[in-house]
Backbone as XML, in Angstrom:
<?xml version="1.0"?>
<chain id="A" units="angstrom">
  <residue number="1" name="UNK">
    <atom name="N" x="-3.217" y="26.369" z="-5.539"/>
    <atom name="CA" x="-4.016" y="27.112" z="-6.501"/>
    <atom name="C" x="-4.865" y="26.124" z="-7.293"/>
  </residue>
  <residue number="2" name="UNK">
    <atom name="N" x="-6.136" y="26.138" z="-6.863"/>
    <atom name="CA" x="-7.182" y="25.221" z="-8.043"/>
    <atom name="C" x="-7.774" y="26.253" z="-9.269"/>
  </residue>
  <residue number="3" name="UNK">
    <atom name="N" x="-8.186" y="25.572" z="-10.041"/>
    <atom name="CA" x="-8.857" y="25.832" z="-11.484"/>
    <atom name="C" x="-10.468" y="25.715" z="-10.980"/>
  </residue>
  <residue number="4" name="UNK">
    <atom name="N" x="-11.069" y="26.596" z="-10.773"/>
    <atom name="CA" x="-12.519" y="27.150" z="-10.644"/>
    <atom name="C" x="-13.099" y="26.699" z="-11.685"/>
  </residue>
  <residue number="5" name="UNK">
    <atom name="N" x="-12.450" y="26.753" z="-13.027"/>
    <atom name="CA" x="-13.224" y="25.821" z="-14.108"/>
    <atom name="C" x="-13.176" y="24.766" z="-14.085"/>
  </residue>
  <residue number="6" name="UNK">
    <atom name="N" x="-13.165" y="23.675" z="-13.268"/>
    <atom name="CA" x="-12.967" y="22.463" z="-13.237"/>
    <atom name="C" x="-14.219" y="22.268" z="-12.541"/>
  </residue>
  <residue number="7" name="UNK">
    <atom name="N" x="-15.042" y="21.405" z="-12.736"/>
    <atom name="CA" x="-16.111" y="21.301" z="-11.822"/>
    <atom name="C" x="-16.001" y="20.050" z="-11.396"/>
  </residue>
  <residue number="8" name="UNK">
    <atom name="N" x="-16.161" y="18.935" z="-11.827"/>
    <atom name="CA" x="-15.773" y="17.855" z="-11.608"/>
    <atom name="C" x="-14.696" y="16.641" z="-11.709"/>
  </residue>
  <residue number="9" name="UNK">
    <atom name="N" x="-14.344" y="15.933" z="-10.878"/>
    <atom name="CA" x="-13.530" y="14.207" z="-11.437"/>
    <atom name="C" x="-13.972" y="14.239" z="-12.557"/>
  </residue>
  <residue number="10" name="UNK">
    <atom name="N" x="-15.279" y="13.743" z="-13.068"/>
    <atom name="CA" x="-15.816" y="12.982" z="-14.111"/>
    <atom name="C" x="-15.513" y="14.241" z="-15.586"/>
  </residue>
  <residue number="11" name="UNK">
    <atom name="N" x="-16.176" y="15.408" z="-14.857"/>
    <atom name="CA" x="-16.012" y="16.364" z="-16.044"/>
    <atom name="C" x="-14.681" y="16.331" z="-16.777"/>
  </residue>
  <residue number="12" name="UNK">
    <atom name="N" x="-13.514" y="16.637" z="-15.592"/>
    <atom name="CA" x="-12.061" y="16.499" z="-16.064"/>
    <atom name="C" x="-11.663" y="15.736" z="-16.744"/>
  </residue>
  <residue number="13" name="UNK">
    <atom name="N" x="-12.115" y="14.479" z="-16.468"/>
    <atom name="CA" x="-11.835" y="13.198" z="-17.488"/>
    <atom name="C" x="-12.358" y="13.378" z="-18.797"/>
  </residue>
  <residue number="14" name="UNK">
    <atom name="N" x="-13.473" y="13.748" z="-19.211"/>
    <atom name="CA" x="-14.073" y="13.905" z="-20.287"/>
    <atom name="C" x="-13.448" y="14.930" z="-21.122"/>
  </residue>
  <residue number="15" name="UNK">
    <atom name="N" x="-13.034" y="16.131" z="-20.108"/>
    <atom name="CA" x="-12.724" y="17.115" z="-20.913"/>
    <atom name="C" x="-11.472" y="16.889" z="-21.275"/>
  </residue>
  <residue number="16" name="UNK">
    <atom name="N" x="-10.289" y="16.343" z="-20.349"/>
    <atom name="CA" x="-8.868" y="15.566" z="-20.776"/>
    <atom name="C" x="-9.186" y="15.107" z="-21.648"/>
  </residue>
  <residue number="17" name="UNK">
    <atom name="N" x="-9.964" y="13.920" z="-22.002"/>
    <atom name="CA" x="-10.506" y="12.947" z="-23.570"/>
    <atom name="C" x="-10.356" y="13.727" z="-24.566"/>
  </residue>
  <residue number="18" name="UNK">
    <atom name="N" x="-10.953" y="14.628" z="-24.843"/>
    <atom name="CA" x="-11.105" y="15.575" z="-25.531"/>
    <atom name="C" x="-9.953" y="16.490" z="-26.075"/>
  </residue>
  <residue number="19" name="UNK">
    <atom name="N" x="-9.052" y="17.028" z="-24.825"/>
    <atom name="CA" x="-8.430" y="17.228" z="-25.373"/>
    <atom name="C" x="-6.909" y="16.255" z="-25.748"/>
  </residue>
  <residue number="20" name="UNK">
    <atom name="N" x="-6.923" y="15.220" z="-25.431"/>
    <atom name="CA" x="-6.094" y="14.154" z="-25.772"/>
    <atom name="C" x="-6.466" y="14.007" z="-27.732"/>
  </residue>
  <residue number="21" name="UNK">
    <atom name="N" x="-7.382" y="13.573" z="-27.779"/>
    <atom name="CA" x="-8.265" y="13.858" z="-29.103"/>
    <atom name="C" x="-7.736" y="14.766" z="-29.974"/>
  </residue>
  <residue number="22" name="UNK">
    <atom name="N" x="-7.904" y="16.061" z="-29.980"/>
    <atom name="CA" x="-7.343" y="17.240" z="-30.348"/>
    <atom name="C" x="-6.184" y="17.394" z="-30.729"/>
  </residue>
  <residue number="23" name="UNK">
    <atom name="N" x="-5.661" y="16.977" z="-29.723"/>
    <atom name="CA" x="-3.847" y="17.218" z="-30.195"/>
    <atom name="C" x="-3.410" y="15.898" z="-30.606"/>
  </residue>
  <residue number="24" name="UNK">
    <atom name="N" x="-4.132" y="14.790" z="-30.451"/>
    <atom name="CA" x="-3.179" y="13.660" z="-31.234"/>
    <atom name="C" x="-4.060" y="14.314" z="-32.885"/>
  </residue>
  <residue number="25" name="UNK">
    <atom name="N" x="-5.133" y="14.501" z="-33.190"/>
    <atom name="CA" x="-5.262" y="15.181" z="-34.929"/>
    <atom name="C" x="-4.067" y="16.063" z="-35.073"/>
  </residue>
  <residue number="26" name="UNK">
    <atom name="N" x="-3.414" y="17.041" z="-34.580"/>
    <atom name="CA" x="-2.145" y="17.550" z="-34.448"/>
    <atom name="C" x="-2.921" y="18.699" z="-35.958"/>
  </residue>
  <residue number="27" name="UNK">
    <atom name="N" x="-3.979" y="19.157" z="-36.196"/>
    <atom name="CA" x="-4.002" y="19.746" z="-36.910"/>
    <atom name="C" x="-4.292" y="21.288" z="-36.561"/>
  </residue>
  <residue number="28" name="UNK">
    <atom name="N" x="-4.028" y="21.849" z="-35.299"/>
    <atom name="CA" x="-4.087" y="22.772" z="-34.695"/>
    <atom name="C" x="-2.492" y="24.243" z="-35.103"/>
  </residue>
  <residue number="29" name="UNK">
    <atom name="N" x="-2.422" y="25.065" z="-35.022"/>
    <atom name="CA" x="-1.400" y="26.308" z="-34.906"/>
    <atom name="C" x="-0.726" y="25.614" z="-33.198"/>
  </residue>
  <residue number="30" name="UNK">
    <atom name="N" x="0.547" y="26.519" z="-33.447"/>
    <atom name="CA" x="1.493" y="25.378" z="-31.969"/>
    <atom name="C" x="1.101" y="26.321" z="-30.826"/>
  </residue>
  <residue number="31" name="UNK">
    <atom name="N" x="0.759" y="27.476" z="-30.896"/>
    <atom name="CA" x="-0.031" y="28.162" z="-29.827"/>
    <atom name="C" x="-0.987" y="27.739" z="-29.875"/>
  </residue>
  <residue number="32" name="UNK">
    <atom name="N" x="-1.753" y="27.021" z="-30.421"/>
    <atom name="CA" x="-3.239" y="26.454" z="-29.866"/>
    <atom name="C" x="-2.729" y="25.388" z="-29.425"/>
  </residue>
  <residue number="33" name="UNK">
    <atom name="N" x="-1.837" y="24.467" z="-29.453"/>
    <atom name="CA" x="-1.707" y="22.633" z="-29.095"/>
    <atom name="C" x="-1.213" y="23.624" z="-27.965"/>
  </residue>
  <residue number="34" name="UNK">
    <atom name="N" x="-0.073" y="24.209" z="-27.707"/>
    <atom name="CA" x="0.660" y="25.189" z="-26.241"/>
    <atom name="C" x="-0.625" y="25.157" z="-25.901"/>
  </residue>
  <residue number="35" name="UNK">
    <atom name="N" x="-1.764" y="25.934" z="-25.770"/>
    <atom name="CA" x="-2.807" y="26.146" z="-24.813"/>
    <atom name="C" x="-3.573" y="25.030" z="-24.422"/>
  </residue>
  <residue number="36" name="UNK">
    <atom name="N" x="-3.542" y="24.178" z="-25.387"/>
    <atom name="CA" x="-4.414" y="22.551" z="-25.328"/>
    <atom name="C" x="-3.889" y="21.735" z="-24.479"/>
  </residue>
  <residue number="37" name="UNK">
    <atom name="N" x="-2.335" y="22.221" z="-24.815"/>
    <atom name="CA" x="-1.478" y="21.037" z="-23.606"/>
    <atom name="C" x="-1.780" y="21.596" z="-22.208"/>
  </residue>
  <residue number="38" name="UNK">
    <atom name="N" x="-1.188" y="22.822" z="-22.068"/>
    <atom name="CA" x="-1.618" y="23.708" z="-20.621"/>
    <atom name="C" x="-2.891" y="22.850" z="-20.210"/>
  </residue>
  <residue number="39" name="UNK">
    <atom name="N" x="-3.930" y="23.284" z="-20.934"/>
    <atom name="CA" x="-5.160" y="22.664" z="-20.235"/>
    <atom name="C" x="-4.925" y="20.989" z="-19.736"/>
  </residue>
  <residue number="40" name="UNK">
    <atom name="N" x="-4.471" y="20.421" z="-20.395"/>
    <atom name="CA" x="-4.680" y="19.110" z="-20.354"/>
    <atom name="C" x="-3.569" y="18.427" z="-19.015"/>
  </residue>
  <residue number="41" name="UNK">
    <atom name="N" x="-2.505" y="19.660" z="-18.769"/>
    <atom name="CA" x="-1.857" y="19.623" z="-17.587"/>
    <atom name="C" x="-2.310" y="19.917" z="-16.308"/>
  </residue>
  <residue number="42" name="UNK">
    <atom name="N" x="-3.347" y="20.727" z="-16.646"/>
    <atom name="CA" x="-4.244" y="21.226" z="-15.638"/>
    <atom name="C" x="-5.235" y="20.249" z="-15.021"/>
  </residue>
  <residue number="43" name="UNK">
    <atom name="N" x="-5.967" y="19.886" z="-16.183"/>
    <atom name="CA" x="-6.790" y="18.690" z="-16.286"/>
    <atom name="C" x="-6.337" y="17.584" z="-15.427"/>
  </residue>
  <residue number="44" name="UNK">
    <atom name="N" x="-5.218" y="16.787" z="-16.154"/>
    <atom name="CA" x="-4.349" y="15.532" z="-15.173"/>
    <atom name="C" x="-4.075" y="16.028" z="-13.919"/>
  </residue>
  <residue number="45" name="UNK">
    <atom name="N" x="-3.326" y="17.245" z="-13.315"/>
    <atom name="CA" x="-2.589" y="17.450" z="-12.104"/>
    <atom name="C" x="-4.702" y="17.324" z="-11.398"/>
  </residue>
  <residue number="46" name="UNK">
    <atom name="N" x="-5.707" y="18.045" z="-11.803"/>
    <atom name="CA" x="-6.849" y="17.826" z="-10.671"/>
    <atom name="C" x="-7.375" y="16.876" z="-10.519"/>
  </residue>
  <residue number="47" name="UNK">
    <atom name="N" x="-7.365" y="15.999" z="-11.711"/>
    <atom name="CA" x="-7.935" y="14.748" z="-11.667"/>
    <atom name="C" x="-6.826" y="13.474" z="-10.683"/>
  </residue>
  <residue number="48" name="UNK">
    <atom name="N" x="-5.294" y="13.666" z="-10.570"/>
    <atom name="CA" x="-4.705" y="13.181" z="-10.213"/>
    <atom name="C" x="-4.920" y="13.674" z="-8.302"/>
  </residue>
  <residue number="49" name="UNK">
    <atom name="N" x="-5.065" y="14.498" z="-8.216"/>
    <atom name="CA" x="-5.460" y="15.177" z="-6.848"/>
    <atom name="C" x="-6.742" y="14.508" z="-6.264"/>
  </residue>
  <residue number="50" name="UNK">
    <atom name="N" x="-8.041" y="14.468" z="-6.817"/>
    <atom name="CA" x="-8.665" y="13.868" z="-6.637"/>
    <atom name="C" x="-8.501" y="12.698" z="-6.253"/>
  </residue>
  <residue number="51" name="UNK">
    <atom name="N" x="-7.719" y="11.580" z="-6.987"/>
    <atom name="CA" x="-7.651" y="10.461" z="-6.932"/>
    <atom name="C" x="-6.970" y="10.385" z="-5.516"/>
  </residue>
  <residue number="52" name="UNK">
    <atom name="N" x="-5.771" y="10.903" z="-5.460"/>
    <atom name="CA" x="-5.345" y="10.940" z="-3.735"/>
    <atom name="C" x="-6.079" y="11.231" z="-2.778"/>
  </residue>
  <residue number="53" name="UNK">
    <atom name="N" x="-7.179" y="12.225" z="-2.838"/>
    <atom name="CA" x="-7.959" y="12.850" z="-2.028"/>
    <atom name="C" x="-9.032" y="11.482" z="-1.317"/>
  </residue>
  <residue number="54" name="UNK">
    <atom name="N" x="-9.353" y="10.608" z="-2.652"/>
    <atom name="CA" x="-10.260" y="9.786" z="-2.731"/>
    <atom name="C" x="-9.363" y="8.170" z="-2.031"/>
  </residue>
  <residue number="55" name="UNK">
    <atom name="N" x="-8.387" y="8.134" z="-2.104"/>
    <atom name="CA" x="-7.380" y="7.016" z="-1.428"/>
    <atom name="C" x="-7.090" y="7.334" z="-0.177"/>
  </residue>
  <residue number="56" name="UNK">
    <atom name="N" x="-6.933" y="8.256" z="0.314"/>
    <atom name="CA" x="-6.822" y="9.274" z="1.835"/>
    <atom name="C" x="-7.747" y="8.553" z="2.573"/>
  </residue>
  <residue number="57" name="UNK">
    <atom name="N" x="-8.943" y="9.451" z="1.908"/>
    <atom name="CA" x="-10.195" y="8.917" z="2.532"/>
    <atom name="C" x="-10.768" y="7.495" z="2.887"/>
  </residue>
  <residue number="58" name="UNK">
    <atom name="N" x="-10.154" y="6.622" z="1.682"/>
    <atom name="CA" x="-10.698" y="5.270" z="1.824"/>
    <atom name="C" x="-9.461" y="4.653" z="2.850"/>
  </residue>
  <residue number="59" name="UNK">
    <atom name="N" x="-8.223" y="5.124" z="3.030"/>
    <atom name="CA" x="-7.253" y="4.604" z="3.434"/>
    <atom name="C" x="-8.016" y="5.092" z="5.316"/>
  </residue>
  <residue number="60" name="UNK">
    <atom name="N" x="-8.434" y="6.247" z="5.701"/>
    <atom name="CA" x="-8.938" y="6.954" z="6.857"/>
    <atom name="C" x="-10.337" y="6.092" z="6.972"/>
  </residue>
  <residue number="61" name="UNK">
    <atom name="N" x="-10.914" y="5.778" z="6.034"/>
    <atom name="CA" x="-12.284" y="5.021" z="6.918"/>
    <atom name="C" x="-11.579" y="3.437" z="7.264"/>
  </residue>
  <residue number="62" name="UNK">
    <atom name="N" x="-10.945" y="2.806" z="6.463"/>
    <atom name="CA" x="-10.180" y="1.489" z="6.556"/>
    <atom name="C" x="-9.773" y="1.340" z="8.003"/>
  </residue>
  <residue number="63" name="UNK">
    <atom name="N" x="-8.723" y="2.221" z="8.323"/>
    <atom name="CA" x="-8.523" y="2.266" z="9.865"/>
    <atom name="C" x="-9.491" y="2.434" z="10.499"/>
  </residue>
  <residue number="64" name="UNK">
    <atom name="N" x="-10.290" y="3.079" z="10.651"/>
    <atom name="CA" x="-11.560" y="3.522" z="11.533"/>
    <atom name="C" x="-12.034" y="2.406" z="11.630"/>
  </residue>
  <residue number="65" name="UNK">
    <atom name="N" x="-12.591" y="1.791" z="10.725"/>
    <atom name="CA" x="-13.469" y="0.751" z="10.772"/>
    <atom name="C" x="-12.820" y="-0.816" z="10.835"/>
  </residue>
  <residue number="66" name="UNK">
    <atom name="N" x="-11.320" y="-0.656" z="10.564"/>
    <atom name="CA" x="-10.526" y="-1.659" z="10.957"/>
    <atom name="C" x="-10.741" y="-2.526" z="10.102"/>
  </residue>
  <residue number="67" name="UNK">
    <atom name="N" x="-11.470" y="-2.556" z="8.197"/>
    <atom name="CA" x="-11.865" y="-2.816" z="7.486"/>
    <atom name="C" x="-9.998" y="-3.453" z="6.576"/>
  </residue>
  <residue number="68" name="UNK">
    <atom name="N" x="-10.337" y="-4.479" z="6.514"/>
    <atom name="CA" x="-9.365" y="-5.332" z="5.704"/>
    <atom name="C" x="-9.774" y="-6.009" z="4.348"/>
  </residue>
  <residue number="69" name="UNK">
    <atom name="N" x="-8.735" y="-6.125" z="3.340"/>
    <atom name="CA" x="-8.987" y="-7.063" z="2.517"/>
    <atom name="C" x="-9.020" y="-8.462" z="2.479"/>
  </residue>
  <residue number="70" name="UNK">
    <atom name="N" x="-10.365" y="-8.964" z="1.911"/>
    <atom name="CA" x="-10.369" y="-10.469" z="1.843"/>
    <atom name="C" x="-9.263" y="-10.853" z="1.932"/>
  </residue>
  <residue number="71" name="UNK">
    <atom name="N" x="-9.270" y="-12.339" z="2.623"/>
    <atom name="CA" x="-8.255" y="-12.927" z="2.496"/>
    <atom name="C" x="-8.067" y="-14.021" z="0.857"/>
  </residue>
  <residue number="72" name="UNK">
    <atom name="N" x="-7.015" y="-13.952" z="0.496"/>
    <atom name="CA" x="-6.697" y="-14.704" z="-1.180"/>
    <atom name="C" x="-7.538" y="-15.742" z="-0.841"/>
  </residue>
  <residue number="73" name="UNK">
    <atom name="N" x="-7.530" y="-16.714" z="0.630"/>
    <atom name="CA" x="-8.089" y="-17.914" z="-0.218"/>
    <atom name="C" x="-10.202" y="-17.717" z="-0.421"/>
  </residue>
  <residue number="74" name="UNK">
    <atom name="N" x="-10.055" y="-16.984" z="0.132"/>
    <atom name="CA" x="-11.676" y="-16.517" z="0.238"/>
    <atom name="C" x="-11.814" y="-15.859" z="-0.898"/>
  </residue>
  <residue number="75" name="UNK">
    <atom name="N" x="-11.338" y="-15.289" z="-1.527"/>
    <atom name="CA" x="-11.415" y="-14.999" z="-3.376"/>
    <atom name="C" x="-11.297" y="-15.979" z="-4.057"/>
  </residue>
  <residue number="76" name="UNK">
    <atom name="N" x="-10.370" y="-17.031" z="-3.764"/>
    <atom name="CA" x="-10.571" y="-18.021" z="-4.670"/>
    <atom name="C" x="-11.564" y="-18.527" z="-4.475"/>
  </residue>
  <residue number="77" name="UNK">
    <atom name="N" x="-11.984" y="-19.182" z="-3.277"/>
    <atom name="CA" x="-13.487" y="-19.808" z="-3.182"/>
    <atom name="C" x="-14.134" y="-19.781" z="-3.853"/>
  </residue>
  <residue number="78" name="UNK">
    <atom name="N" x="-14.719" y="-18.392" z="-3.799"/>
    <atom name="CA" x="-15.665" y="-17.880" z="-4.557"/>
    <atom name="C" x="-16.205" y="-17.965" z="-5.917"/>
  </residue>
  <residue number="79" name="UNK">
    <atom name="N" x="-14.434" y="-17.456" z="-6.566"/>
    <atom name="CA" x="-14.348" y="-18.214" z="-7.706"/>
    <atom name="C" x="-14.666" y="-19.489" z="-8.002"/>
  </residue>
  <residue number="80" name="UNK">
    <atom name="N" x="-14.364" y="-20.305" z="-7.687"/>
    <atom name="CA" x="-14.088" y="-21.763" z="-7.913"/>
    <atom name="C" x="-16.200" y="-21.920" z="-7.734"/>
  </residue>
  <residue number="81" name="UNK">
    <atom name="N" x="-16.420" y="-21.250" z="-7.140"/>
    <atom name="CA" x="-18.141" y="-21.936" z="-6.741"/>
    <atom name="C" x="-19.041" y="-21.182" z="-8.110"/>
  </residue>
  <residue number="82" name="UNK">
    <atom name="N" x="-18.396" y="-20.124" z="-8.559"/>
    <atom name="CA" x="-19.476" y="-19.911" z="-9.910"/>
    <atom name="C" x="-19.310" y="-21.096" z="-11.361"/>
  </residue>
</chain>
């Protein structure tokens, strides 16, 4: 079951901010922080979905393309030359 009001990763994050915001002022009625939290559970569980969705994918082109991470000493190099 997804949230149709969710439009985006980025939106979710913003709108989580927000309501993170909100309830740490704690100056809300406890049925409004109850509905603030709901949302903000809602919020994390799609934004957390995403993020898997988005590791899947990078984990599925990796194989495909047989794409590896640098090797350590080739990061250091690099370093060391700026």
């Amino acid at each position: 079951m997804s949230d149709t009001s969710i439009k985006d990763f980025e939106a979710a994050i913003a709108e989580l901010e927000t309501v993170v915001k909100k309830l740490e002022e704690g100056d809300m009625a406890l049925e409004q922080s109850l509905a603030l939290y709901e949302r903000g559970v809602q919020l994390s569980r799609f934004c957390h979905a995403r993020l898997e969705e988005a590791e899947r994918r990078i984990e599925v082109l990796n194989e495909r393309g047989q794409l590896k991470p640098a090797p350590a000493s080739l990061m250091t190099d690099d370093a060391d030359r700026t």
